[in-house]
C-alpha positions in Angstrom: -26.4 139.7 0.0 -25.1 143.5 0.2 -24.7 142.9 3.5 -22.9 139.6 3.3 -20.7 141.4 0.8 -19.9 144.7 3.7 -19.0 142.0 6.3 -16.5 140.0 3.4 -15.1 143.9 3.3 -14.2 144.3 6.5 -12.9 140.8 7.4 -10.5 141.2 4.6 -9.6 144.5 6.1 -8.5 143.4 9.3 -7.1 140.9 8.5 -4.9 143.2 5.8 -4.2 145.3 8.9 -3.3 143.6 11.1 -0.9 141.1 8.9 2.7 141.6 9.3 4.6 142.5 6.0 8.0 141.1 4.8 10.8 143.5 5.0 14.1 142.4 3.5 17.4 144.0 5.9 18.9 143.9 2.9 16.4 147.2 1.6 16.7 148.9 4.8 20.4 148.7 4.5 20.1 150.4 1.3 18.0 152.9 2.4 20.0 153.9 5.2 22.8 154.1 2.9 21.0 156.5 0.5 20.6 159.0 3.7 16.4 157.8 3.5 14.8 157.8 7.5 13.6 154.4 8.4 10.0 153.6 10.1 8.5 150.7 10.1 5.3 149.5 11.8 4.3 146.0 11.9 6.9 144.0 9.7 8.9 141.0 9.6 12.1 141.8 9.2 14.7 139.1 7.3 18.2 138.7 6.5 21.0 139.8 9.0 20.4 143.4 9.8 23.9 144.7 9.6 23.7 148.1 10.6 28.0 148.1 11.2 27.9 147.5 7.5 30.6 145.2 7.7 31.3 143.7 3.9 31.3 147.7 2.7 33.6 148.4 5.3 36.1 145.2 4.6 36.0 146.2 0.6 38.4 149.9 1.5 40.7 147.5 4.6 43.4 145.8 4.6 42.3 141.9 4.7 44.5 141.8 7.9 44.5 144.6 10.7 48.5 145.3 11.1 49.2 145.3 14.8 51.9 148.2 16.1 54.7 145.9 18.9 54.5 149.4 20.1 51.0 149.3 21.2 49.7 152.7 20.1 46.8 154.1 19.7 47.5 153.5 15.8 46.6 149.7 16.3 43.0 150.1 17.4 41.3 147.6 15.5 37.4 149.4 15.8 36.1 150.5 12.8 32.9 152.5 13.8 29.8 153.3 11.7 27.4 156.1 11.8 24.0 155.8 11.4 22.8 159.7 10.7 19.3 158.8 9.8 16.5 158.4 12.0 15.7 154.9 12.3 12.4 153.2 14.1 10.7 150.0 14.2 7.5 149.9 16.3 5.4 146.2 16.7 8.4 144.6 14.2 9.5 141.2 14.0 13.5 140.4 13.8 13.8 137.3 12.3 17.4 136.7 12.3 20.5 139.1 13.9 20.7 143.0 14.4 24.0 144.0 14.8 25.9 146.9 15.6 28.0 145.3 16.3 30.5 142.7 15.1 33.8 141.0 16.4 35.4 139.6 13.1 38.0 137.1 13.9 39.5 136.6 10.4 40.4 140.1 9.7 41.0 141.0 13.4 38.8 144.3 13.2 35.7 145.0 15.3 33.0 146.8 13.7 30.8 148.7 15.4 27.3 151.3 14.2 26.3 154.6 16.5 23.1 156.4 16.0 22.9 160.4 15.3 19.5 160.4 15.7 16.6 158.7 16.9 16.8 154.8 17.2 12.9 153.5 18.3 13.2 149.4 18.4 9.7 149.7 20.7 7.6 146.6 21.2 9.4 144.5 18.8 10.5 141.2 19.0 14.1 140.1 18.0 14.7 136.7 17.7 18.0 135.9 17.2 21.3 138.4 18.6 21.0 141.4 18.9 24.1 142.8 19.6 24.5 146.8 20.6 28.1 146.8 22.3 30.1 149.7 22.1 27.0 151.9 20.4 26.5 155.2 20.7 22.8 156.6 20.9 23.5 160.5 20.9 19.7 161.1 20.2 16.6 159.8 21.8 16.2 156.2 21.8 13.6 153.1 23.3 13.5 149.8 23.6 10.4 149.6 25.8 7.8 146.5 25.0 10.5 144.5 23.5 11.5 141.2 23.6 14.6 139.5 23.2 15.2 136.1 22.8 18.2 135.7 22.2 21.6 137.2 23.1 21.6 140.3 23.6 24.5 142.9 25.1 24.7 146.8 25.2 28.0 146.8 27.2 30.0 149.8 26.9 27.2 151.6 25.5 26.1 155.1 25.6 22.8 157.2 25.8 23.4 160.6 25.9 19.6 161.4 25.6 16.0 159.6 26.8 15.7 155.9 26.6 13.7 153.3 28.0 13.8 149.9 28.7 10.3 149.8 30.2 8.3 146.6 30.2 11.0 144.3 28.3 12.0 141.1 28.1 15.4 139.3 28.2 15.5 135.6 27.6 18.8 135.0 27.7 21.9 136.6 30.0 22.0 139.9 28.9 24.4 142.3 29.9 24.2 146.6 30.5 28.1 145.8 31.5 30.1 149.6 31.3 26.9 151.4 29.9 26.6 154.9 30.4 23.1 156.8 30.8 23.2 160.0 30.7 19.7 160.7 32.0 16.9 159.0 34.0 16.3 155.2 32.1 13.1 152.6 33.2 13.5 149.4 33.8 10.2 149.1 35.2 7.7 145.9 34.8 10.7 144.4 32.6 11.5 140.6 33.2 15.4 139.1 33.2 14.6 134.9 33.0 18.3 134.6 32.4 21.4 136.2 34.6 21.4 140.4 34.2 24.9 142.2 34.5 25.3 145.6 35.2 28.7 145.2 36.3 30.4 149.1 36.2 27.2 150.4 34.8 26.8 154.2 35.3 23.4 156.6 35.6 23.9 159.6 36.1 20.7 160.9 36.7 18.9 157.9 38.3 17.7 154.5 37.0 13.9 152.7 37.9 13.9 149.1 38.8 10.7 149.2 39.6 8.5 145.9 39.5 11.7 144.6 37.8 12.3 140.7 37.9 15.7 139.1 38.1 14.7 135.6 37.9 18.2 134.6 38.4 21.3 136.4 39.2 21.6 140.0 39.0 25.3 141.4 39.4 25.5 145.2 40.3 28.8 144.9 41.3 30.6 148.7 40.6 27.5 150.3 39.6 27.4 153.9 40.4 23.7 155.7 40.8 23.0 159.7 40.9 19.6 160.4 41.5 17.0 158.7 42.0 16.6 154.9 42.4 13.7 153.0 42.7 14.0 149.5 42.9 10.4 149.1 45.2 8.9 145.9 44.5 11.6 144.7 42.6 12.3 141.0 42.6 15.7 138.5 42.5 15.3 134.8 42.3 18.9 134.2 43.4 22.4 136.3 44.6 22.8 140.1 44.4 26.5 140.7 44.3 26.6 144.2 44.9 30.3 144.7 46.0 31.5 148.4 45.7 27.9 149.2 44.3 27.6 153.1 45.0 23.5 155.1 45.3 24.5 158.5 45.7 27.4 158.1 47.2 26.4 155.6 49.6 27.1 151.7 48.9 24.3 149.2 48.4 23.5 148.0 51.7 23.8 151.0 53.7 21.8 152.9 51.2 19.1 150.1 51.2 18.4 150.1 55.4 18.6 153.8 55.3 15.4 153.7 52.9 13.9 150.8 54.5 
């Protein structure tokens, strides 16, 4: 019986561990806003994860952005957010959007979130948008393990520190369009099932590709590489366009048979 009883103990455990707890956004948000560090490990998270916080933001603005006929720098409609707190999410479960990012059409303003410090969204899953145009990462950041089922885009942003990719997912297209990395960034063992752009995507101090597959498309076109660039075993199921692509200096083609 006593033994029966242990075994009960430790089923209940496990399964207590290994359970994924609910998480409203709606908390986080708050917690954020109170200046508390996020960290998470094994949640579900619900509700729209608004980290431009957009409603806040709408509450101290005009309903209307006034356009300048001049065409000034006065009439830039961005209205940026930023995230000072350390924020990280490890094995988590994004059950509806994360956005930094947020195009509103009524009011005419775009809202977008940056992060001071660290931003960890490491072997989670999101499953609807997630939507990181225009961000700023000035601190370490990784997105390695992750999946992403939905759309996803980090055009135009920037990552001024460490960050990975490594071993992620992309279901849909997904687009690295006018990113800037400012060190070395992995791509390695990560899979693209939809188109990948990387259209006038810069690394300054080299990129892996590295048993990378593009199962469709992969545009490069205007991509500029420093450094080092491994693409070795690296597989696309249909066109490269790699049209003004520069690798140290050198454009795609010519840089590919002098490493072949």
């Amino acid at each position: 019986m006593k033994h029966k009883i242990t075994l009960l103990a430790v089923l209940f455990l496990s399964i207590s561990f290994f359970a994924q707890k609910t998480i409203e956004a709606s908390d986080i948000l708050k917690d954020i806003k109170n200046g508390k560090s996020i960290s998470y490990q094994n949640a579900t998270i619900v509700g729209t994860l608004d980290l431009t916080y957009m409603d806040e933001a709408m509450e101290k603005l005009p309903s209307k952005r006034k356009s300048s006929w001049w065409g000034n720098g006065n009439s830039s409609n961005e209205i940026k957010k930023i995230i000072e707190v350390s924020i990280s999410f490890i094995n988590c479960t994004f059950k509806d959007d994360v956005l930094a990012y947020i195009p509103d059409e009524d009011s005419g303003y775009t809202f977008t979130a940056s992060f001071e410090d660290i931003a960890i969204f490491k072997n989670c899953n999101f499953e609807r948008k997630a939507m990181f145009k225009y961000s700023r990462f000035e601190s370490e950041s990784d997105f390695s393990g992750s999946f992403f089922e939905d759309n996803s885009t980090f055009k135009y942003a920037k990552f001024d520190k460490d960050v990975s990719f490594e071993s992620t997912k992309f279901s849909e297209i997904s687009t690295f369009k006018y990113a800037k990395f400012i060190r070395k960034v992995s791509f390695a063992n990560s899979v693209f099932e939809d188109s990948a752009v990387f259209k006038y995507t810069k690394f300054n101090n080299g990129v892996s590709f590295f048993n990378t597959n593009f199962e469709e498309d992969l545009n490069i076109k205007y991509m500029q590489v420093s450094g080092d660039f491994d693409i070795s075993k690296m597989k696309v199921g249909y066109d490269i366009d790699s049209k003004y692509t520069k690798i140290n200096g050198k454009d795609f083609n010519k840089y590919l048979l002098i490493n072949n």
